[in-house]
C-alpha positions as CSV (number, residue, x, y, z in Angstrom):
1,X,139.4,180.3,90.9
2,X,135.7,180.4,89.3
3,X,133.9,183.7,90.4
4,X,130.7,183.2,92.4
5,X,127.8,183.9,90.4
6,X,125.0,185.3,92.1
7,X,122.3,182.7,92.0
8,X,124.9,180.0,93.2
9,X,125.8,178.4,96.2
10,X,128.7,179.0,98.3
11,X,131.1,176.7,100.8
12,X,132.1,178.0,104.1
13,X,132.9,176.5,107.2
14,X,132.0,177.2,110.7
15,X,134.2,177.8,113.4
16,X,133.4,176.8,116.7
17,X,134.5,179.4,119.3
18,X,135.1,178.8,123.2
19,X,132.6,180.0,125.1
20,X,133.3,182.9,126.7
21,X,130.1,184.1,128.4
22,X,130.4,183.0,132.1
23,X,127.5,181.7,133.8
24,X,125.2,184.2,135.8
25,X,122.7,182.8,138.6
26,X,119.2,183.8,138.0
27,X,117.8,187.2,139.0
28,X,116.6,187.7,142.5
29,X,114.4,190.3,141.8
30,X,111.2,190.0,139.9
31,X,111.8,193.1,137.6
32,X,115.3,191.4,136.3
33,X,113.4,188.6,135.0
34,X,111.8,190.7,132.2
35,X,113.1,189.8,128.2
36,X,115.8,191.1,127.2
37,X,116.5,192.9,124.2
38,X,117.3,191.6,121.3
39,X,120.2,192.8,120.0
40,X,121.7,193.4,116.3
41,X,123.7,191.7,114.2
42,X,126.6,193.1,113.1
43,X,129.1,191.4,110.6
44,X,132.9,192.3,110.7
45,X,134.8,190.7,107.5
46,X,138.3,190.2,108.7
47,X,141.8,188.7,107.6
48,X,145.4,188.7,108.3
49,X,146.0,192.4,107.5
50,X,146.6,195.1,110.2
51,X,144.0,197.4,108.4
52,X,141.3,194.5,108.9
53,X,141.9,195.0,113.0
54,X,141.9,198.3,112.8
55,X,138.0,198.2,111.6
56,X,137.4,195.3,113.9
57,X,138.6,197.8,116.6
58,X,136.9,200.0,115.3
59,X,133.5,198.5,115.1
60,X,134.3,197.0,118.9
61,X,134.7,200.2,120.6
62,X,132.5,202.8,118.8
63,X,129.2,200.4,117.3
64,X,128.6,197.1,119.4
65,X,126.4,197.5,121.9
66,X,125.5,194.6,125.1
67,X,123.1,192.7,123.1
68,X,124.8,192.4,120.5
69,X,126.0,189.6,118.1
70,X,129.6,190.2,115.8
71,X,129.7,187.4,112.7
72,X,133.5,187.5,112.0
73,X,133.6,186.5,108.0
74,X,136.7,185.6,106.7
75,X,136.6,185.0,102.7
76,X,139.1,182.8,101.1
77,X,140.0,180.8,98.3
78,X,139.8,177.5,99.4
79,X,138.7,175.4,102.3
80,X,141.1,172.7,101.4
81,X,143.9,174.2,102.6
82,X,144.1,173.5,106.7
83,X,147.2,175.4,107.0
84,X,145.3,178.3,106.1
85,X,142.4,177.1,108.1
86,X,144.2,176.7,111.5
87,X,145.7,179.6,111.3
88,X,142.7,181.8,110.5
89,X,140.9,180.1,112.7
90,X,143.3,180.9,115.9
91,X,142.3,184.8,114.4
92,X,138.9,184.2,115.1
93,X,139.5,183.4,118.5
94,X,141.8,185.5,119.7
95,X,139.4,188.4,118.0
96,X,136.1,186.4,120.0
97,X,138.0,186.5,122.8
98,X,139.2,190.6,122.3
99,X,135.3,191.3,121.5
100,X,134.0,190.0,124.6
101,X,136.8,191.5,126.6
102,X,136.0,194.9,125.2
103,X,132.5,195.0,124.8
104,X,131.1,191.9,126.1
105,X,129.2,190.6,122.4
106,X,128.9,187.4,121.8
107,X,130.5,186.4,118.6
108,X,130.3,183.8,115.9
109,X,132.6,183.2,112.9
110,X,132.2,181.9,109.6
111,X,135.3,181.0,106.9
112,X,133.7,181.3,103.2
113,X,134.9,180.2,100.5
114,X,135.2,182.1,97.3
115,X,135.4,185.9,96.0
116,X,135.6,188.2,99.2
117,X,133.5,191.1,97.5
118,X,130.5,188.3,96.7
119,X,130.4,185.8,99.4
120,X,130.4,188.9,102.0
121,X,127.8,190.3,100.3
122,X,126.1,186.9,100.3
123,X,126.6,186.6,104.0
124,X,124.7,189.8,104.3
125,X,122.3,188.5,102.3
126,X,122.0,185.6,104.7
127,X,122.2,187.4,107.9
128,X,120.2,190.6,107.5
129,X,122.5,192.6,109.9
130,X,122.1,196.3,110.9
131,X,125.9,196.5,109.5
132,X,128.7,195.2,107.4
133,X,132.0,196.6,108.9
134,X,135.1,195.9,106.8
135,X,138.9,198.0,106.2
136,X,140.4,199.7,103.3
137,X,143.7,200.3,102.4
138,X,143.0,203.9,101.8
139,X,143.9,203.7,98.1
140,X,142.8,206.8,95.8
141,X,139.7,206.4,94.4
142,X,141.8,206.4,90.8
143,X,143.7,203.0,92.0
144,X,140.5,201.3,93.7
145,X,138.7,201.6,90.2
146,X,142.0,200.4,88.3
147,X,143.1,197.6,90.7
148,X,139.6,196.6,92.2
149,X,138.7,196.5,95.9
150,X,136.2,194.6,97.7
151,X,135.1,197.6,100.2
152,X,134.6,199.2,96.8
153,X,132.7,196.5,95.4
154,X,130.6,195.8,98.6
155,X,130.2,199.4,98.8
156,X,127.7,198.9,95.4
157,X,126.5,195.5,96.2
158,X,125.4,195.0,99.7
159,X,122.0,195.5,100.6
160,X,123.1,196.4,104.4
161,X,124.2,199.2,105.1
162,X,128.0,199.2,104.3
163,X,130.3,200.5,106.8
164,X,134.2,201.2,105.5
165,X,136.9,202.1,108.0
166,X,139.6,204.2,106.4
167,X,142.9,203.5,108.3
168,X,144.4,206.2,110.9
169,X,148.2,206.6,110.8
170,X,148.9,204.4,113.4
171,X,147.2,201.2,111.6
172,X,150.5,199.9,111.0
173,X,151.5,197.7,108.1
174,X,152.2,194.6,110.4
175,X,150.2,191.4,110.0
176,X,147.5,190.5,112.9
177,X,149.3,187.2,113.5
């Protein structure tokens, strides 16, 4: 796999979520029909792993707010293969689905393609959010540096403020799916 250099493009793929935000009549009073407030982005890079939820649950219950918007980034190796596209994409909506059960955001997802340190950092880049959530596998700092991580790595590299969820005891080792 070629590494993503910074100045170059990336692929990705949208994925189109159901709609979950039901339809609400217009306000009957004239004080409801003042703006809103905008809300904050907020992107939660996710995959397969139990440690991945637990920071998406995480982020759900003790940072989103109402207004808010959640970009779910997945990063992998290559759009091509739709196995692995169908079944990350039935992730995404079953955690669209969970965030606006919980905490009533609207959510988007994005699948990149390339080096999950870079093109999350490049999605930052993109996106300007108030936070980058993601999970660690609680590794000593000694194996991070040896074997590479990419909270590690986006710990140094984002721009946005980086937030890393270390895993309670109950995270688990089971996959999401």
């Amino acid at each position: 796999m070629d590494t993503l250099m910074e100045e170059e493009e990336y692929n990705w793929r949208e994925v189109v979520l159901p709609s979950l935000i039901p339809l609400v009549p217009e306000p009957e009073l004239d004080r409801e029909t003042g703006e809103r407030r905008r809300g904050r982005d907020i992107i939660i890079a996710v995959d397969h792993g139990p440690k991945s939820k637990h920071a998406f649950d995480w982020a759900i219950t003790h940072l989103c707010r109402l207004a808010d918007t959640v970009h779910l980034v997945f990063a992998i190796s290559s759009l091509n293969n739709q196995i692995v596209y169908d079944m990350t994409q039935g992730l995404m909506e079953k955690l669209a689905a969970e965030a606006f059960e919980v905490a009533m955001v609207k959510t988007k997802a994005r699948i990149v393609e390339g080096d999950a340190g870079k093109v999350i950092c490049k999605e930052a880049e993109r996106l300007k959010p108030a936070a980058v959530v993601m999970g660690t596998r609680g590794r000593s700092l000694i194996q991070s540096v040896i074997q590479g991580s990419v909270s590690e790595y986006c710990f140094h590299n984002c721009k946005t403020a980086p937030i890393i969820v270390v895993p309670g005891k109950d995270a688990g080792e089971q996959s999401v799916l």
